[in-house]
N, C-alpha and C positions, 0 to 999 in steps of 0.2 A: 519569341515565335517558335513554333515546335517545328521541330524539322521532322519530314516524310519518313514511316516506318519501312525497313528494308524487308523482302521477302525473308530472308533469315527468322522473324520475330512469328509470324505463322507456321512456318518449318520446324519450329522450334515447340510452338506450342504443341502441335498434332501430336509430333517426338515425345512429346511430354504426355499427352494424353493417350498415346500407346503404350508406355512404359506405365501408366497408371498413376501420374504426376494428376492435379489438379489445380487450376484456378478458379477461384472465386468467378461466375459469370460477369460479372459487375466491375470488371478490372482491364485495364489494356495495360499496353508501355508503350509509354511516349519519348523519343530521340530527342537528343539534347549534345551539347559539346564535351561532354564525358564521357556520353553513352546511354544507356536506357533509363529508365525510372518506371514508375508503376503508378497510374493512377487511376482514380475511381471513374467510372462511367458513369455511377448513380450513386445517391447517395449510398453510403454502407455503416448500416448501424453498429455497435461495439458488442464487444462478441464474438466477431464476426471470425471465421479461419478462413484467409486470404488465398492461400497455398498451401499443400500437400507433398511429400517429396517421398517415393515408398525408397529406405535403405536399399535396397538392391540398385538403385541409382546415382549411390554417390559415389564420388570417387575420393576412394581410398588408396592407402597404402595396397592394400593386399590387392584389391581390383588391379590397381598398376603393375605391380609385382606380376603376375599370371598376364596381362599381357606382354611384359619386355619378355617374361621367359618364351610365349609362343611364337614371338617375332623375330628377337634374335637368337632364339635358337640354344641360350643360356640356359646355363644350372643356375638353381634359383643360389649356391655359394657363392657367384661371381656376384650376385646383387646384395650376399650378407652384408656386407660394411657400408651401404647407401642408406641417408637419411630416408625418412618417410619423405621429405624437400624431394632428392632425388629422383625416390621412386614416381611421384605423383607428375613432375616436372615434365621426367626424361616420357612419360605416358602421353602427358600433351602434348610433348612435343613430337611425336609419332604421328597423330592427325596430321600436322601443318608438313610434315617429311612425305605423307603419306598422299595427301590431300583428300577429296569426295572421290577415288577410286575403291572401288571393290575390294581393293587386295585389302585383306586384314578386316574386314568390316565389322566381323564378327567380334574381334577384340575390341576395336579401337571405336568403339560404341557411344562415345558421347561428342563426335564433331558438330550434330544441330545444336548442342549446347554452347561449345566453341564459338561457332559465326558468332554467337548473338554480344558476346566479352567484348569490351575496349577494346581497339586498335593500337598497337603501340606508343603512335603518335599523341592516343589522348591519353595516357598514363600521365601519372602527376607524382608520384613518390620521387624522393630525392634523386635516386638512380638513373631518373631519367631527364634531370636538370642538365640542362648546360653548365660549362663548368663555369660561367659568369657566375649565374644563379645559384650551382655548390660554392662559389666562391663565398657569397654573398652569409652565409652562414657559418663562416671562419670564426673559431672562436667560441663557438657554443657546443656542447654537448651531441646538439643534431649532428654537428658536422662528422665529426668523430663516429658516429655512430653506422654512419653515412660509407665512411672510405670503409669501418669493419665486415657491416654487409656486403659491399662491393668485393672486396677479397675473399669473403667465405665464400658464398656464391658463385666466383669465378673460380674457386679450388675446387667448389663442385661440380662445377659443368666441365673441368678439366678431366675429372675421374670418370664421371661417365661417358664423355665421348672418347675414352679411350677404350672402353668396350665397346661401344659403337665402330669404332675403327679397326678392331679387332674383327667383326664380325661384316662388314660392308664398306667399305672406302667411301662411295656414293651416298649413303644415309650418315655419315661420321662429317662429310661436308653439308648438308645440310642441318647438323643438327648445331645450330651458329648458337655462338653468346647473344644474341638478340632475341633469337628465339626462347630461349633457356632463363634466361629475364625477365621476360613476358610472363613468361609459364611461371616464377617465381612469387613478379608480381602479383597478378590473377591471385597465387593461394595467400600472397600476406594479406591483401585487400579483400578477400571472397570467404576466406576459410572459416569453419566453424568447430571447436575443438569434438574430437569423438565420442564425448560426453553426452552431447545431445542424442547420442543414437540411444536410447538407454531407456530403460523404463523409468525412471526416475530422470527425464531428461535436462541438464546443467549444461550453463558455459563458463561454470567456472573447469580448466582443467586438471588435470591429476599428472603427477611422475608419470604414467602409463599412458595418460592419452595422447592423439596426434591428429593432424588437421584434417579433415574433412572438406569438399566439394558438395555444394549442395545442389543442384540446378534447380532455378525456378525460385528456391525459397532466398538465395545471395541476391536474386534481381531487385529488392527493396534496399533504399538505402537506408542512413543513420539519422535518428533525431535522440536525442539525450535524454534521457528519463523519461523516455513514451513508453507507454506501459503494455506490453504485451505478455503473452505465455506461450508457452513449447510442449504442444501436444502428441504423447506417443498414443498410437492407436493400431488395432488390427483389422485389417479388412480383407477380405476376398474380391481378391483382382480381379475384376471383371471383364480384363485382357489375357486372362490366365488361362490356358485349356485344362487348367487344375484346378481342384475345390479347396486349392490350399490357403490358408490365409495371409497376408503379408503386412508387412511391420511399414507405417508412413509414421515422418514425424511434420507435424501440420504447425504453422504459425498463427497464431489468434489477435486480431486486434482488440484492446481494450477498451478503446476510445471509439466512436463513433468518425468516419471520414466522408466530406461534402463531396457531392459530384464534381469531378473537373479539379481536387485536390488530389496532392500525392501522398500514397501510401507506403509509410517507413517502421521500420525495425528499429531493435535498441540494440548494440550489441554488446551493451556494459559501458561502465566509466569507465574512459583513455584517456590519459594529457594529450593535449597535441603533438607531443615529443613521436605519441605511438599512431596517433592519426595520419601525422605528414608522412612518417618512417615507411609504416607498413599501407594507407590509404589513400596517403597524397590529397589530401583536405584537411581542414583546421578547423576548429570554430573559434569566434568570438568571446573573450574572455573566460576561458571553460574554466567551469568551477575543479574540475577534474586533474589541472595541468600539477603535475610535480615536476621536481628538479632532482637529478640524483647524482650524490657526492658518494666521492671515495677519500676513505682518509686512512691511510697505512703509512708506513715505512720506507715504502720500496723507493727504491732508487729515483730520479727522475726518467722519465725514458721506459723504465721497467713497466711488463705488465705481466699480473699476476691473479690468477681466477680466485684467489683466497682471499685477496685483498676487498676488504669491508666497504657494500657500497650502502647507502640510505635516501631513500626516497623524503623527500622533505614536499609538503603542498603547500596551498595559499594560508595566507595567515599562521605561517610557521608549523602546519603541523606534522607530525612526526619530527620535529625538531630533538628533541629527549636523548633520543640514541646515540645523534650526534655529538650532544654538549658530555654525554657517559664518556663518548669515548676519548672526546679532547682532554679531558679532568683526566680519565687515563692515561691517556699519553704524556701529561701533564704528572702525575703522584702516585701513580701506578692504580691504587684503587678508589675509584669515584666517592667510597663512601668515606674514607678516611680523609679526603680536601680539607686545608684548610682555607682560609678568608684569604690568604697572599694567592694559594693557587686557583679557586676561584675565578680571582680577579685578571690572574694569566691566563688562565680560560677563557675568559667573554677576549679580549683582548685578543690572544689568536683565532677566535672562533671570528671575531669581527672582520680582523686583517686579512683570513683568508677568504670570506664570502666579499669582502670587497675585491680582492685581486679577482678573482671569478665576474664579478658585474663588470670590472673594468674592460676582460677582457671579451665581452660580448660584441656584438656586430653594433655598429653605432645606426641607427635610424636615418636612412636617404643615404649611405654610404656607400652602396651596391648601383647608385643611381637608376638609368632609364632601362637600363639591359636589361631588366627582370619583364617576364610575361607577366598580366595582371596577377594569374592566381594563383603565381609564387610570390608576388610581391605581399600576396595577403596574406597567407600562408607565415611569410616572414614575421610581419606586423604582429599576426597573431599569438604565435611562437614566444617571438620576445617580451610581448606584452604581459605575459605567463611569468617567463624566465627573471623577468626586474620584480616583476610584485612579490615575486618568491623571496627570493635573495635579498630585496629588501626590508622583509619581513622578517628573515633571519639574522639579519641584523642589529632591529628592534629587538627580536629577542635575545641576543648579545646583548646588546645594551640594559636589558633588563635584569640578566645574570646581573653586571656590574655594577647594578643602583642595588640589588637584593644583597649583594657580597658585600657593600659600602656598608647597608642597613645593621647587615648581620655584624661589620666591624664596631660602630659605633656604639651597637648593644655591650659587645664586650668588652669596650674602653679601649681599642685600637686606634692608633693614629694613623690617616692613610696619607702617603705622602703622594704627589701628584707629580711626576718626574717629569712629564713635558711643561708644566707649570715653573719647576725647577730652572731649567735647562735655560728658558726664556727669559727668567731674571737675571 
């Protein structure tokens, strides 16, 4: 059952259509226990561009940037060593420090956009699990990934409220690790790389680009492989007291959508790994999910940004790199192996991707404490995590039937030492 739209969602739109935003006539948003969605009012044939969002309206690094300088009163030096995270964060979080008062209004330009975002309480990404429910995923990859954000992110909200405090005592207390989180949140689960802005618009990104805020066009959510496109166009704002033209990048649906159904975005293949992380949802068996290993030298304990990591998917793919580098670490050069090392290869390739399934979260271990839609979330995750690694396995096991093969061609005797051991 839909639950009642708040005034926000009209505020929003007007906002939107002053600024020169548009929507599709044919579309509302309907509240839900997330937060909005977008659905058709009538049918809408394929084709169709849903939403419009003109560049001048997103928020950016630089946007942010020129406001913290006119607010607090900074040299844009003191902000040189803040991520784009920073800049965009510490921005939003200016509104909620700031609130619907006048002061700053001129900067702090997109709070109808604000109201209409998730509440804290319905945020779903790890960060904002109980720690029953971060319990619950001890032992997997997520989890680890999970405490690393939590401490970059609280190293950064350390640095920037220490200019805050520098500059106002009063805004350096409100500008909380709750807040700063949110605001975090918001850009892993909302953002769209700077790409898009672009005549040529892409999401895949570059060394150079950085996240974007899109208003309007982020309110649809994800379905996997719907087909849509990213339209750069120019228009003459017809909010403009100018004849100049302005740069919108509009979303297209490709498919055709029934009345009373909802209208989604793609926003590229994620495992769940990056779904949960950064958007606090999962899907169902995604064909999409990898697993990524690291396999170096380093110490136990040690971490090292050189240390080689490899994405492996379902049905073992991208498995290659891995079995290169084990034969390497194995005989130094993968193409000079012989059939003994090989055979030492699938053998520690196997023992190590089994110590990894071993040490995953076991199924109903976490018991009742989890909320339903971590518990799926979970379900989902690991259902990914075993088909993988079980598959890498198989493929060990296959090195060691092709290394046998390759022995016996060459009149090798292979002797079977746990076979040994046992007699």
């Amino acid at each position: 059952m839909a639950q009642a739209i708040s005034d926000n969602i009209p505020t929003f739109i007007q906002w939107f259509s002053n600024n020169d935003g548009r929507f599709h006539p044919n579309v509302s948003f309907q509240a839900g226990p997330s937060g909005y969605s977008v659905i058709a009012t009538q049918d809408i044939p394929s084709d169709t561009t849903v939403v419009s969002c003109p560049f001048n309206l997103a928020v950016t690094p630089d946007v942010s940037r020129r406001a913290l300088i006119s607010v607090l009163g900074s040299a844009d030096t003191s902000l040189s060593t803040w991520s784009e995270r920073q800049l965009i964060c510490s921005y939003l979080c200016l509104h909620w420090i700031f609130g619907e008062s006048r002061y700053h209004q001129d900067v702090l330009a997109h709070w109808p956009y604000l109201k209409t975002l998730p509440s804290a309480d319905k945020l779903r990404t790890p960060l904002h699990f109980t720690s029953t429910e971060l319990e619950a995923f001890r032992g997997s990859n997520l989890y680890g990934a999970t405490l690393d954000r939590h401490r970059d992110w609280q190293q950064e909200w350390t640095q920037c409220r220490g200019l805050f405090s520098t500059v106002n005592s009063a805004w350096a207390g409100e500008f909380t690790w709750e807040r700063y989180l949110t605001a975090a949140t918001y850009l892993s689960s909302r953002a769209f790389p700077s790409t898009l802005l672009s005549p040529e618009p892409s999401l895949a990104p570059t060394s150079s680009s950085h996240p974007v805020l899109l208003p309007g066009v982020d309110a649809l959510n994800h379905a996997r492989a719907h087909p849509v496109s990213w339209v750069v166009s120019n228009i003459t704002a017809p909010n403009s007291l100018s004849s100049e033209n302005t740069q919108t990048i509009s979303l297209v649906l490709r498919t055709s959508t029934a009345s009373g159904q909802e209208l989604f975005n793609n926003y590229g293949p994620k495992p769940n790994a990056e779904l949960i992380l950064g958007y606090g949802f999962s899907l169902p068996e995604n064909p999409d999910d990898t697993i990524v290993l690291k396999i170096g030298g380093n110490p136990a304990g040690s971490a090292s940004a050189s240390q080689p990591k490899y994405e492996v998917g379902r049905n073992a793919s991208g498995a290659d790199p891995v079995w290169n580098t084990v034969l390497a670490a194995i005989c130094g050069d993968p193409e000079e192996s012989t059939v003994e090392d090989e055979l030492d290869g699938a053998e520690m390739l196997a023992e190590m991707v089994e110590n990894l399934r071993n040490r995953l979260p076991q199924p109903g271990a976490a018991g009742q404490d989890l909320r339903p839609e971590v518990a799926t979330m979970l379900e989902h995750y690991l259902e990914g995590q075993r088909e993988i690694l079980h598959s890498l396995i198989a493929f060990a096991r296959d090195k060691e039937r092709q290394a046998i093969q390759k022995a016996r061609e060459q009149g090798l005797q292979i002797v079977d030492e746990e076979a040994e051991e046992e007699e």
